[in-house]
Phi, psi and omega in degrees: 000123151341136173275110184290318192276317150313332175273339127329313183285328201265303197276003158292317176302286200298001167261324163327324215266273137031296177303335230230004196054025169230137198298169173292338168299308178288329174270321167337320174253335157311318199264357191041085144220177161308120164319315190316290197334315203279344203276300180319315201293299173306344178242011171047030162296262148276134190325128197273150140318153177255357160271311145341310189268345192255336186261332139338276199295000165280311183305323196296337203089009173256148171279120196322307168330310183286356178274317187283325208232355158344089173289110183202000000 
């Protein structure tokens, strides 16, 4: 069973990432993480680090708010 809250967190990046035209590779290597990560992350399999996540919404250009709060 899903984390309703992960799965909320993955699918605001993935609407970030998206809005922005860029693949899950190109933010992977924008946040220097594993593609894997971003792909789990984004279907709200597994729990994200809160530095990850920080390194994410840097690659996005966004603030870590908007990812949490992430309207769509």
């Amino acid at each position: 069973m899903k984390d309703e809250l992960l799965f909320k967190i993955g699918q605001s990046v993935r609407y970030l990432r998206l809005k922005q035209g860029i693949t899950q590779e190109e933010l992977a290597f924008r946040a220097e993480i594993n593609m894997n990560s971003v792909s789990t992350l984004e279907r709200g399999i597994n729990n994200i680090k809160i530095k990850t996540l920080y390194k994410i919404a840097e690659a996005l250009n966004v603030n870590i708010n908007e990812i949490l709060n992430c309207k769509f």
